[in-house]
C-alpha positions as CSV (number, residue, x, y, z in Angstrom):
1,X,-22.5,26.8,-49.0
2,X,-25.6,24.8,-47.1
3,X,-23.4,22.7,-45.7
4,X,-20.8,25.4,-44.0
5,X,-24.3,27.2,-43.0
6,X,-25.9,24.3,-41.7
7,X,-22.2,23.3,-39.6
8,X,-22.2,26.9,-38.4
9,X,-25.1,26.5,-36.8
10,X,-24.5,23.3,-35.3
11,X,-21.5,24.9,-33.6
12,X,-23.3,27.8,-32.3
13,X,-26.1,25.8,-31.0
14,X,-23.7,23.5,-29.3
15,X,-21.7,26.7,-27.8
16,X,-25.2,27.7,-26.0
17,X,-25.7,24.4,-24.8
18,X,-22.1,23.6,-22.8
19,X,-19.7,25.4,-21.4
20,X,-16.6,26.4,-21.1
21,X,-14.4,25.0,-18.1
22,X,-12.6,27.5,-16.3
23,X,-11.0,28.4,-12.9
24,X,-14.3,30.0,-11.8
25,X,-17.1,27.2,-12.6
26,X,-14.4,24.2,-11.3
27,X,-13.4,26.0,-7.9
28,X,-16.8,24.9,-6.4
29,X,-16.3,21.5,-6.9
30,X,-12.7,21.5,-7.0
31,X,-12.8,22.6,-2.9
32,X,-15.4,19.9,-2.2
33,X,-13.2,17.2,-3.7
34,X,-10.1,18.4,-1.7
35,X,-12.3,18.4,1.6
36,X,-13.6,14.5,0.7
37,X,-9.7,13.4,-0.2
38,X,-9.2,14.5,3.4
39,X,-12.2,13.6,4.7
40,X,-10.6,9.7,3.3
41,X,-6.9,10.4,4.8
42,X,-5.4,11.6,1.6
43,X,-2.2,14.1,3.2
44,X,-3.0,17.8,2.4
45,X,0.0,17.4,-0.3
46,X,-1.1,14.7,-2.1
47,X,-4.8,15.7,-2.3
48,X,-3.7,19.2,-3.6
49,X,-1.4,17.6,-5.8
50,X,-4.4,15.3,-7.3
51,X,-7.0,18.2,-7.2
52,X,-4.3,20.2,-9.1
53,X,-3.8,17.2,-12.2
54,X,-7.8,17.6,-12.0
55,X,-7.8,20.6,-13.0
56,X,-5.8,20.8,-15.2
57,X,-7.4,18.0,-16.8
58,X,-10.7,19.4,-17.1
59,X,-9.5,23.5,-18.4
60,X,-11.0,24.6,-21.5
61,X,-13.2,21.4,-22.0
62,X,-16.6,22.2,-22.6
63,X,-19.5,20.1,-21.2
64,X,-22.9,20.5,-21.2
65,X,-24.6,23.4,-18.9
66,X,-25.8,22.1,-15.5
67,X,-23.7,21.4,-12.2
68,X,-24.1,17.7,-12.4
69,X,-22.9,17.2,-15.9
70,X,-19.7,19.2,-14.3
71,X,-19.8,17.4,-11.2
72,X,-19.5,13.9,-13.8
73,X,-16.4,15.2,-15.8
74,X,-14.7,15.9,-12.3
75,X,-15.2,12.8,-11.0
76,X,-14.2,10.7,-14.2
77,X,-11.1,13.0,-13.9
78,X,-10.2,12.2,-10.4
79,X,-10.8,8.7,-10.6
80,X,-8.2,8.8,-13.9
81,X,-5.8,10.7,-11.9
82,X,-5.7,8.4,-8.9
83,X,-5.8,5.6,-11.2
84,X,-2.3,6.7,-13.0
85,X,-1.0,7.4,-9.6
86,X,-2.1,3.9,-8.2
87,X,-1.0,2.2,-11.3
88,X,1.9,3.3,-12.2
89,X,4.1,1.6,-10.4
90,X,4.8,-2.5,-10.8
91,X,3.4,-4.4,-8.1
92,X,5.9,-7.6,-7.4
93,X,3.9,-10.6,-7.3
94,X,5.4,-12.5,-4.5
95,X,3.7,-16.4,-6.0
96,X,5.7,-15.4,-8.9
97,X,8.8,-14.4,-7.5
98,X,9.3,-17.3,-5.1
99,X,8.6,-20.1,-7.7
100,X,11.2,-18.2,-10.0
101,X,13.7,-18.2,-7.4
102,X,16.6,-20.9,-8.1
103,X,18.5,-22.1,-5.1
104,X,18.5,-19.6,-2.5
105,X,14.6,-19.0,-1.1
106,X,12.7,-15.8,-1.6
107,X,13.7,-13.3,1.9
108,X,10.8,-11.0,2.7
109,X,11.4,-8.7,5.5
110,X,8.3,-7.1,7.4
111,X,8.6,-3.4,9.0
112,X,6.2,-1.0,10.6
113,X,5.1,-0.1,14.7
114,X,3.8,-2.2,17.3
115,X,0.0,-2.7,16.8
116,X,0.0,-2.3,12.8
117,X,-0.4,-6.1,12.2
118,X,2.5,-7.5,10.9
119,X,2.8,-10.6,12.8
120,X,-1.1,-11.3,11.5
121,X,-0.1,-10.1,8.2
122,X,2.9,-12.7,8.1
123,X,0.8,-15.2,8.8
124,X,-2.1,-14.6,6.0
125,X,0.8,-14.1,3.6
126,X,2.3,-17.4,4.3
127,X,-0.9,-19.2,4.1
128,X,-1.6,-18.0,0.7
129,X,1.9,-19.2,-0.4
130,X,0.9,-22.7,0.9
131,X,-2.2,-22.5,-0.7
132,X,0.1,-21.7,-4.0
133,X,2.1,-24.9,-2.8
134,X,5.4,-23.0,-2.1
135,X,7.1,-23.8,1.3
136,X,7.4,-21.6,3.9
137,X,9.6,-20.4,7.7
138,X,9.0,-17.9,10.0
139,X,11.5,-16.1,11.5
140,X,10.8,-14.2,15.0
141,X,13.5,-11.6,14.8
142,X,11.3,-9.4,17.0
143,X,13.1,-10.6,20.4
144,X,12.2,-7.5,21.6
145,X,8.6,-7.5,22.6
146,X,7.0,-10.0,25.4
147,X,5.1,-13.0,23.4
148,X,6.2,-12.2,20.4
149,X,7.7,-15.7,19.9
150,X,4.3,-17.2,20.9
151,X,2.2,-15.0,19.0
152,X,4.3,-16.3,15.9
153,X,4.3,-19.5,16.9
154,X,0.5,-19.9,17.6
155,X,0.3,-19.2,14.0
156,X,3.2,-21.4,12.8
157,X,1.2,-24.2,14.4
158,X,-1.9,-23.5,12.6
159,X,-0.3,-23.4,9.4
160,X,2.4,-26.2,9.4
161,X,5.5,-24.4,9.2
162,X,8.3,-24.2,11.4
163,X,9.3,-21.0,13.1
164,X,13.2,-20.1,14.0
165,X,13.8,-18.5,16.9
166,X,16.2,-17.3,19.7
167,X,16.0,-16.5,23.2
168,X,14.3,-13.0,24.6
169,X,16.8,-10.4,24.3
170,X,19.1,-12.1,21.2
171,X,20.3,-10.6,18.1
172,X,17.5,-10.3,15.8
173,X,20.0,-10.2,12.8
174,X,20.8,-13.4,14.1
175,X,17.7,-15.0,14.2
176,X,17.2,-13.6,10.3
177,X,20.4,-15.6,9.6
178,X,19.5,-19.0,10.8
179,X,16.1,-19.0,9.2
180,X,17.6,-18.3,6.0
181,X,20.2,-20.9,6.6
182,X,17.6,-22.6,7.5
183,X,15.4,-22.5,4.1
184,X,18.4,-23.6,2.3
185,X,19.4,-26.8,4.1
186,X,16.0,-27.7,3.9
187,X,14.9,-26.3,0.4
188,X,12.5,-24.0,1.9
189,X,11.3,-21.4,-1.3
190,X,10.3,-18.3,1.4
191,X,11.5,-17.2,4.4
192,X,9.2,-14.3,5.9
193,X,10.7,-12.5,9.1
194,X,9.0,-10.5,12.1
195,X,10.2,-7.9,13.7
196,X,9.8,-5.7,16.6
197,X,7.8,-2.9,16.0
198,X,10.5,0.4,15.3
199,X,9.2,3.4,16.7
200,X,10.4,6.1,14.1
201,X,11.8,7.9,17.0
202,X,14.0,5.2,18.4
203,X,17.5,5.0,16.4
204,X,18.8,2.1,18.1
205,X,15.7,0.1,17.3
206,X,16.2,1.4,13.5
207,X,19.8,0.5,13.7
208,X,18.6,-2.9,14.8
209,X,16.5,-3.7,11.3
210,X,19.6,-1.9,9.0
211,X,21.5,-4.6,10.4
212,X,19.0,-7.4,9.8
213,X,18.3,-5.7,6.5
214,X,22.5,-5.7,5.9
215,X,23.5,-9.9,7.4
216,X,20.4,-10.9,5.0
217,X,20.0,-8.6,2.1
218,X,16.3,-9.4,1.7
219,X,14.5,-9.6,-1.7
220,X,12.3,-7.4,-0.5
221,X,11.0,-4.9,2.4
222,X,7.3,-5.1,3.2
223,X,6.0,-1.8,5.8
224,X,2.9,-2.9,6.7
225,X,0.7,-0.3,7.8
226,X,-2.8,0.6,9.6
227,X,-5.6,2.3,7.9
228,X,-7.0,3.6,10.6
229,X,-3.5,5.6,11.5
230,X,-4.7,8.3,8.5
231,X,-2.1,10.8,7.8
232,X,0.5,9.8,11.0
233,X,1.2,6.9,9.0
234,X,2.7,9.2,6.3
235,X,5.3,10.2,8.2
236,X,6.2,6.9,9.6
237,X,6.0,5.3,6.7
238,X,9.0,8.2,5.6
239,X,11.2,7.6,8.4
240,X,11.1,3.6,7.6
241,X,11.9,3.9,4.0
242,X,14.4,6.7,4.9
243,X,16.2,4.6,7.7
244,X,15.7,0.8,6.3
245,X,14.2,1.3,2.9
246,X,10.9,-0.1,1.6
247,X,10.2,-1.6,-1.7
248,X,6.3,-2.3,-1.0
249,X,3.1,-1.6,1.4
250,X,0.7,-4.1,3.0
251,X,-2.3,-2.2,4.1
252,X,-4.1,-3.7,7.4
253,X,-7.7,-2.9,8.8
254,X,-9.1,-2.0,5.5
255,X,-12.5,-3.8,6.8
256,X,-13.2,-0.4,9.3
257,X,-14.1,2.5,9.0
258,X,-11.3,4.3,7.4
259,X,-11.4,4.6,3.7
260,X,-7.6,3.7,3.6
261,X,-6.7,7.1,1.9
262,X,-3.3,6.9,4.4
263,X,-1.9,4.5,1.9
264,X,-2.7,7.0,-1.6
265,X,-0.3,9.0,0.4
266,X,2.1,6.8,1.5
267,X,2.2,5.3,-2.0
268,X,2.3,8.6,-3.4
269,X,4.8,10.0,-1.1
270,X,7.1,6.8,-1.3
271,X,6.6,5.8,-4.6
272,X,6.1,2.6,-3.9
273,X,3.4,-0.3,-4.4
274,X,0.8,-1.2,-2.3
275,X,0.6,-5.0,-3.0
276,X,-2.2,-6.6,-0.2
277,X,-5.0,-5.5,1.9
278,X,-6.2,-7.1,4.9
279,X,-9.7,-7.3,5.5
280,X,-10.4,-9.1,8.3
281,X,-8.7,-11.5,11.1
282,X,-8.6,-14.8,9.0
283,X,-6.1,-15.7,6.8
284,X,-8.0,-15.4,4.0
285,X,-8.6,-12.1,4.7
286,X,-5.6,-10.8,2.7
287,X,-6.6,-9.5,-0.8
288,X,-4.4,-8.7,-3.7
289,X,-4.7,-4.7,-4.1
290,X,-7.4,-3.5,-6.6
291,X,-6.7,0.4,-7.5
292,X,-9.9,0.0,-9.3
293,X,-11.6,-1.3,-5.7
294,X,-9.5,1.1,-3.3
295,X,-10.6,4.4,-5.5
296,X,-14.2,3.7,-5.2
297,X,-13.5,2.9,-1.2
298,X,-12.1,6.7,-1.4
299,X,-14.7,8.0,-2.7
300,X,-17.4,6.2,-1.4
């Protein structure tokens, strides 16, 4: 009898002490957590959609009486929510994949606009294959753009490896070809190809990397895209995996201001890994992605 009496009144004092989550006390902080996933370039879907797993997370919990024991649930809910969303999906470890290749090298084909940093991005990436000892070529298949050979090659030079290249104005799919060709004769475990940078608005230029996409059938198809683009890199992002078909994100200029929330939508939207960040101009300056890093960026 004592001891149903004595639990009894534990559960009423606790009662008076918390509270009871609900539409009406979460909606204050439910809004200001939508306004700072924008604030980060999180796209107005994808922030609702994460606000929305929040709440209903966090209904009919009950949690101590005060705003800032609330305002701790939320957060611990977010972060869990953009945790499962980050780290859901398998992120290909390209050390792994080229020293399991067997004959034929590892293709890796690079996408995304002009300006975005591929061309940097190519050349951190093969720098921390060399530094995993696997060989490397470079292919300039962007014969599109003036210096885009020499920008490649500056790099190839500082690095040691050999780029394959063509004459301005030459098939790019070509130029894809040889350097796998290339790779073979030669034993070569990765071949990472440039290209020009596809506006989503011009179909021939998008016709041009379905056709290097098609003559090589690459392992895999890298868009590499600019944090500081915020939510117009959503929609490019689309129109590249729509056209050509992307199996993972690189994200570049991580090191400014932007918090990077573009790519939580792009990876959201595409359902796709992001596998790097680039943090800087050097070639080490190309990190393995941390969800655990990049959520605290967002929320910073």
């Amino acid at each position: 009898m004592f001891s149903k009496l004595r639990q009894a009144l534990q559960e009423f004092i606790s009662r008076v002490r918390t509270v009871e989550l609900n539409e009406k006390n979460l909606e204050p902080l439910l809004n200001e957590l939508l306004f700072k996933l924008l604030e980060s370039d999180v796209a107005l879907s994808v922030a609702e959609e994460v606000i929305d797993e929040v709440k209903n997370d966090l209904l009919g919990k009950r949690v101590e009486r005060g705003r800032e024991k609330i305002e701790v649930l939320v957060r611990d809910s977010l972060k869990k929510a953009l945790m499962a969303m980050l780290d859901k999906k398998p992120r290909p470890d390209l050390i792994s994949l080229a020293k399991a290749a067997k004959g034929d090298p590892l293709v890796v084909l690079f996408l995304g606009p002009n300006g975005h940093g591929k061309t940097t991005t190519i050349a951190k990436l093969a720098y921390h294959l060399l530094k995993n000892g696997i060989s490397v070529v470079l292919a300039c298949s962007d014969t599109f753009r003036a210096g885009a050979e020499e920008q490649l090659e500056i790099h190839a030079k500082r690095l040691g490896v050999k780029v394959i290249k063509h004459r301005y104005g030459a098939d790019p799919a070509a130029v894809a070809y040889d350097a796998v060709i290339h790779a073979k004769s030669k034993g070569i475990s990765v071949v990472l190809i440039d290209t020009a940078g596809r506006m989503q608005t011009n179909k021939n230029l998008m016709e041009e990397l379905r056709k290097i996409a098609r003559v090589v059938k690459p392992d895999l198809k890298i868009l590499v895209v600019d944090a500081l683009t915020g939510n117009d890199a959503v929609e490019q992002a689309t129109v590249f995996d729509r056209e050509v078909g992307v199996d993972a994100i690189i994200l570049t200029k991580a090191d400014a201001d932007a918090r990077g929330g573009a790519a939580l939508s792009i990876s959201k939207v595409l359902n796709k890994p992001v596998i790097y960040i680039g943090t800087g101009q050097a070639y080490e300056d190309l990190l393995p992605f941390d969800p655990e890093w990049f959520i605290k960026r967002v929320l910073a």
